[in-house]
N, C-alpha and C positions, 0 to 999 in steps of 0.2 A: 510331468506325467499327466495326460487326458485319463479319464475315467466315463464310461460314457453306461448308466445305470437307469432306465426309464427319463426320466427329464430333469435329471441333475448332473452336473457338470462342474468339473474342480481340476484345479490347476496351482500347483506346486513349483517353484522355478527355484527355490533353494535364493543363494547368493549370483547375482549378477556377474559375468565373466570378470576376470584382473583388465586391470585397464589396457595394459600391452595389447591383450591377445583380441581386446573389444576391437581396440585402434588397426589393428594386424589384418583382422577380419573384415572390417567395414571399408565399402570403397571409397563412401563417403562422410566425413564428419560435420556435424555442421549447428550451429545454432540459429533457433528462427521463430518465429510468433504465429500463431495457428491461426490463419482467416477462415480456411471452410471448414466442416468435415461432413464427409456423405458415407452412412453404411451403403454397401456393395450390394448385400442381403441380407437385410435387418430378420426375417422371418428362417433365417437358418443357421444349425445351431451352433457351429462355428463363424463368424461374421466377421468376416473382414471391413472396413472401413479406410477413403480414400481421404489424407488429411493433406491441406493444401497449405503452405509456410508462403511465407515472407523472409527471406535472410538477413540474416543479422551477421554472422560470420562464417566464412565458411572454413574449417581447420585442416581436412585432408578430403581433394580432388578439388575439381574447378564445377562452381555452379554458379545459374544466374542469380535474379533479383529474387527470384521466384523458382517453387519446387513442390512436384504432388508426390505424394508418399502411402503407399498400399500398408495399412498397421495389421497385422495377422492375428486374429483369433484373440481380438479385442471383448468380444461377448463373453468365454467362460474367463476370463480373469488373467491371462497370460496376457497381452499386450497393454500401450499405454496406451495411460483414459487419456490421448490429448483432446483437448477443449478449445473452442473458439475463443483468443484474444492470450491463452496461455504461452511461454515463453519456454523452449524445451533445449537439451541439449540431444542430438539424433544422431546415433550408430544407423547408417544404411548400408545395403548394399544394389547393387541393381546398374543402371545406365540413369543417365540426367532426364529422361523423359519421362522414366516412372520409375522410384527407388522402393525400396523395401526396407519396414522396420520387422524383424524376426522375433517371435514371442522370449521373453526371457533375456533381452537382450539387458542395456548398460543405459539408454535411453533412457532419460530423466528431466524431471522440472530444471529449471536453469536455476531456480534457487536453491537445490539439493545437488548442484555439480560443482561446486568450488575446486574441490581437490582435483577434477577431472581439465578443469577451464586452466588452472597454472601448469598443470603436466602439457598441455594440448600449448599453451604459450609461451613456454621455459626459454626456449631458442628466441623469443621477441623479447625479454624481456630482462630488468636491468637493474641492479641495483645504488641506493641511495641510502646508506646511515639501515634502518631496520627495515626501510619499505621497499618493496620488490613492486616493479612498475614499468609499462613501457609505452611508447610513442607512438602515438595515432593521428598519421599530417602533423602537425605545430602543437597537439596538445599532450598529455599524461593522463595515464591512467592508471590506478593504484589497485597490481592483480593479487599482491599476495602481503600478510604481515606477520611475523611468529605468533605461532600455538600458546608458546610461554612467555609470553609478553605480560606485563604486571601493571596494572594503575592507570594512569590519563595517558592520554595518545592525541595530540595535535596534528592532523596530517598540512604539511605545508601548502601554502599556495600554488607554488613553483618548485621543479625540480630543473637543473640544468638550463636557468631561462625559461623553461615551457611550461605554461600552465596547469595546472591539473582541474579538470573539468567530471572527471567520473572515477566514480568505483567501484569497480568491477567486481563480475560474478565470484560470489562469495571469498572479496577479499580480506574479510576479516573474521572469516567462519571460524567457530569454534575457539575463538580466543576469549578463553571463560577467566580470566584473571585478570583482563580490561574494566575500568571502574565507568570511566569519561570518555567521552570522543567528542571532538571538535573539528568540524569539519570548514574548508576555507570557502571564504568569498569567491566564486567564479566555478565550482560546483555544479550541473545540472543535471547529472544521475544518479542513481545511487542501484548499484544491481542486483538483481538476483538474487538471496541469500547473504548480500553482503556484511551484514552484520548476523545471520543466524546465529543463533546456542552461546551469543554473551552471555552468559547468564550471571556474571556479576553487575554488568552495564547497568548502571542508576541514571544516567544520563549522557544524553547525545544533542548535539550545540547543531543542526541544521540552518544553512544560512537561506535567505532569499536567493531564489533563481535558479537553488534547484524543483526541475519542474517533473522529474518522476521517479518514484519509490518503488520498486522493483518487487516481485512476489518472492514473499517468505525475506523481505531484506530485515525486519529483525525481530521473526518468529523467535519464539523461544528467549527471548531475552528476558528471564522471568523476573529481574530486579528492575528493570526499569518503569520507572514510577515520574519520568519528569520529561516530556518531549512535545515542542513546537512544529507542528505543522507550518512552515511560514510561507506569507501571500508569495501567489506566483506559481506554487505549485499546480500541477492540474489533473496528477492520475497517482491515487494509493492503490498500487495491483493485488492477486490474490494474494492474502494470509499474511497480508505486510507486515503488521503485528500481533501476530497470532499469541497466544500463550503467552502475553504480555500482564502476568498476573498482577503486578502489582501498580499496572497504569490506572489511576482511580478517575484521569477526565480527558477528555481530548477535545480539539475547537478544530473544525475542517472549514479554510478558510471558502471565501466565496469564487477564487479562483477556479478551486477542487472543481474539475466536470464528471472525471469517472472514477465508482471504486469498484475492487473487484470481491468475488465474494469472499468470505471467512478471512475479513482485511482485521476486525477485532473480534476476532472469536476468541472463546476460552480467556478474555481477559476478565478474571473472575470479579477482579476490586475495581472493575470501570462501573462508575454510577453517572456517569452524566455526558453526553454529547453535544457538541455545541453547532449548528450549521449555521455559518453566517451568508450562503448563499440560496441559489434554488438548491434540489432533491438531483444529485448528482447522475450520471447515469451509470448502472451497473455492470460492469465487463462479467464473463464466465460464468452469467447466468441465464435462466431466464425471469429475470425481472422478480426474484424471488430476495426480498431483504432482511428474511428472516435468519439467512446463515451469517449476514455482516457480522451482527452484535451479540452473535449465542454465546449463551453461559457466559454473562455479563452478570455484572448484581443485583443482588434480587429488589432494588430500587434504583436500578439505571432507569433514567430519562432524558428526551433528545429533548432539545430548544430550538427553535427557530426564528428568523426576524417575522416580524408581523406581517401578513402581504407575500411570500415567497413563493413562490410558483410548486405547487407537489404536494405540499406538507397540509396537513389535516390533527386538530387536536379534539378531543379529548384523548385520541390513539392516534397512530397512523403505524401502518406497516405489523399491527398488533402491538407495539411499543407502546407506553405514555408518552405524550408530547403535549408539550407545551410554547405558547409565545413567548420569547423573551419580553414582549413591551405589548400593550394591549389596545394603543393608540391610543391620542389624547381623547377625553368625554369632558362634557363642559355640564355641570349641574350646577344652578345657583349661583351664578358668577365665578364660579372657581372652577379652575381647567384641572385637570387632573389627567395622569398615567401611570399605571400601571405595571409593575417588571419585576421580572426574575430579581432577588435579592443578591444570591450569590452565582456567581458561576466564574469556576477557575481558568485564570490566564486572562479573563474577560473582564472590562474596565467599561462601567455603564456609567454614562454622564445626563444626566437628565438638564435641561439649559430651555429656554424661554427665547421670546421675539415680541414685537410690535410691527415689524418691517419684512422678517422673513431674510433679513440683509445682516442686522448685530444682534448673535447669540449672546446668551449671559444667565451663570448661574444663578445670580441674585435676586433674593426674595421668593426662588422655592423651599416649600417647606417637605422633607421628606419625613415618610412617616414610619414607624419601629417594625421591623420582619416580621411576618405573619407564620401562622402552623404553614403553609405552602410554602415556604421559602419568596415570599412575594413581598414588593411592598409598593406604594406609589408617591410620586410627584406632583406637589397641588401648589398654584398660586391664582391668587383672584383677577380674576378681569378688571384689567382698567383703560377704558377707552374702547372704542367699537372693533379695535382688532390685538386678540393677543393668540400666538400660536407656541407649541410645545414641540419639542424633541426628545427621542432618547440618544445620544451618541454611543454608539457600540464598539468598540476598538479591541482588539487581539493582541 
């Protein structure tokens, strides 16, 4: 219901149509990633908005690569906020030149459609022992796993000869009675909601090579207190780990280029951030990185390598920040550096030269952790060349 009172406006849509009657209705279904969006007429007070996708799949009618979408009465609250670089599930209706999204509709984030993505896939797909899965060219894809599943979950490398390389929109939504998940070698996505609302998950084993973390893939996981970021990766999208309260550290390796925003928001017991590269670039905003790490703890601080292109300390982004290493200083014959004492998952090796050619620990003297959490690396100069490193590893 519109209300339409002096210059307020409110919009009430109740519950989202049943999935049947969504699917029944729309000519077209489809999943896709928001590149543009343009108000129609941003100065009137119903505002329609033209959002332009990229497809990702399309589940009912035939569309190209590409698809612009009229979202109705976006301004007072009845349509979706799609966002640039967001990933959506879309109820249309209309022809392939310009479709329509109808206010009220079932149109949602891709990480809030799980149950919607295995009904829309049921006919593709296949089972294997508990995991529900199906074939995409020569690989697997793991779309569904039971609600009432209990404890560790190993998903295989292989199903039938074929490799399994993704997992799909919220294949493992709401399976709150999972402890562990270990995911295989040969892995490179991870989608959408896929793991939302574990909320028993204490940990998740992510191997190298997968190279992107889907939005909301595991919001609400509120036990999980133990996860690797590993190299290779290169995009944590929105709200990746949202409500992840009991995450207390994370290291984003240097691979990482884009996160999207409220990727650790509300992780209340994150106190520390590690960037072992440049200052990544942000999706689904504009350039605003105050919502990455909100209602974090009330002594979260970021680290950075010394030298890294973006990053600014005593603050940066309104955060405290700090160098992990402060680069070698030579006083009175003795070289010295600098560094972060502790930081978790993070293995700081401080090592020496004369050549630049053979590192070695021997003959630094390290000194006892300070009130900072700091402590440094000193040995004396001998001979007209001695140089310093910190080795950083994840």
């Amino acid at each position: 219901m519109v209300m339409d009172r002096g210059s307020v406006f409110a919009c009430d849509c109740g519950s989202p149509p049943p999935f049947a009657d969504a699917l029944e209705n729309a000519d077209y279904v489809f999943s896709g990633q928001v590149t543009n969006v343009k108000n129609i007429d941003p100065d009137a007070r119903i505002s329609n908005t033209l959002v332009e996708f990229n497809i990702i799949e399309t589940f009912k009618g035939e569309l190209g690569w590409n698809v612009i979408v009229v979202n109705e009465d976006h301004r007072i609250g009845c349509g979706i906020p799609f966002e640039i670089e967001g990933a959506f599930l879309v109820y249309a209706s209309g022809d392939d030149d310009l479709l329509h999204v109808r206010p009220c509709g079932r149109s949602t984030r891709l990480g809030k459609a799980g149950d919607d993505i295995v009904a829309l896939t049921a006919e593709q797909s296949e089972r294997s022992g508990l995991f529900t899965y199906r074939v995409i060219g020569e690989t697997v894809e793991i779309v569904d796993y039971p609600k009432d599943a209990i404890g560790d979950v190993e998903i295989p490398a292989a199903i039938d000869g074929k490799p399994v390389t993704s997992i799909g929109v919220g294949a493992f939504l709401e399976c709150t009675r999972l402890t562990s998940v270990t995911i295989p070698k040969g892995v490179s996505h991870i989608g959408p909601g896929a793991f939302r609302l574990c909320r028993r998950l204490n940990n998740i084993t992510i191997p190298e090579g997968v190279s992107t973390i889907g939005n909301f893939a595991f919001s609400l996981c509120s036990n999980l207190k133990d996860v690797t970021i590993p190299k290779g990766t290169t995009t944590i999208s929105y709200a990746a780990f949202q409500f992840c309260e009991r995450l207390t550290s994370i290291t984003i390796p240097k691979s990482v280029t884009s996160i999207g925003e409220l990727a650790f928001s509300y992780c209340s017991d994150l106190s520390t951030a590690v960037f072992l590269g440049e200052v990544p670039r942000l999706i689904n905003s504009s350039d605003q990185w105050d919502s990455v790490f909100s209602a974090s703890a009330s002594d979260f601080t970021i680290y950075y390598v010394n030298g890294s292109t973006g990053f600014t300390s005593p603050t940066w982004e309104g955060y405290p920040a700090s160098t992990i290493d402060s680069g070698p200083i030579l006083d009175n014959d003795i070289l010295r550096i600098s560094f972060a004492a502790k930081l978790p998952g993070i293995t700081l090796t401080p090592e020496t030269s004369t050549n630049l050619r053979d590192w070695t620990t021997e003959d630094i003297t390290l000194s006892e952790v300070d009130a900072d959490n700091r402590r440094s690396a000193s040995i004396h100069r001998v001979g007209p060349d001695r140089f310093m490193r910190l080795v950083v590893e994840d």
